[in-house]
N, C-alpha and C positions, 0 to 999 in steps of 0.2 A: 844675838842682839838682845838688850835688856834696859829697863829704864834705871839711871841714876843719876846720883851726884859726884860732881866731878871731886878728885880727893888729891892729894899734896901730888903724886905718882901718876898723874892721867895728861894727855896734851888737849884739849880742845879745840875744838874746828866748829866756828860757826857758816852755814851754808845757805843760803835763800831761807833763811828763817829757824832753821833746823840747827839743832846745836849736837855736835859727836862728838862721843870719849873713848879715847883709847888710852892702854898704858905706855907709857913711854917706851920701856922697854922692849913692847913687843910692838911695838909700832917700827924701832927697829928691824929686828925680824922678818915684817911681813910687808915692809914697802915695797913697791906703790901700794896704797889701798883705795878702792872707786867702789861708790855709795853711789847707787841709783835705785829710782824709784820706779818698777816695770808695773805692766797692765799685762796679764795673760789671757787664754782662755778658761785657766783653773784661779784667778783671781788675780789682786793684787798686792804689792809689798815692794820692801829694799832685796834687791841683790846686794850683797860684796862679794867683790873680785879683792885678792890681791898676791902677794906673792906665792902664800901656800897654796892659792888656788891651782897656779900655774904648775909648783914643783907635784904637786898629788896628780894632774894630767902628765907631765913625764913622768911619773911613777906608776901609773897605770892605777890610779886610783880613785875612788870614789869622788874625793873632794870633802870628805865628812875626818872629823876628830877621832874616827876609830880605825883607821888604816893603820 
C-alpha cells in the first residue's frame, strides 16, 4: 500500500472519506478486494484480503509477493 495519484490506468473507490487506487488490470485479477481498518495488540493499520490472498492459503503459502 502506498500513497498516490490516481493515473489514466487506475479505478478509484471513494469509502467513508478514504479514497483507493487500484490498477484496473489487476483489480481484475485479484477480485474481491476488502480494505479494512483493524486494531491489534501489536498496533494498528489496513488489512487487504483479496483473491491472491485466498489462492497463497490453498497454495500453502505465506501470503507475501515472494512465494
Amino acid at each position: 500500500m502506498a500513497l498516490d495519484e490516481p493515473k489514466e490506468n487506475d479505478e478509484v473507490f471513494n469509502e467513508n472519506g478514504l479514497t483507493f487506487l487500484i490498477n484496473k488490470e489487476l483489480l481484475v485479477s485479484v477480485q474481491p478486494v476488502n480494505v479494512e481498518f483493524v486494531e491489534t495488540a501489536k498496533g494498528s493499520g489496513f488489512a487487504i484480503t483479496s483473491a491472491l490472498t485466498k489462492k497463497a492459503k490453498e497454495d500453502n503459502c505465506c501470503g507475501t509477493c515472494s512465494c
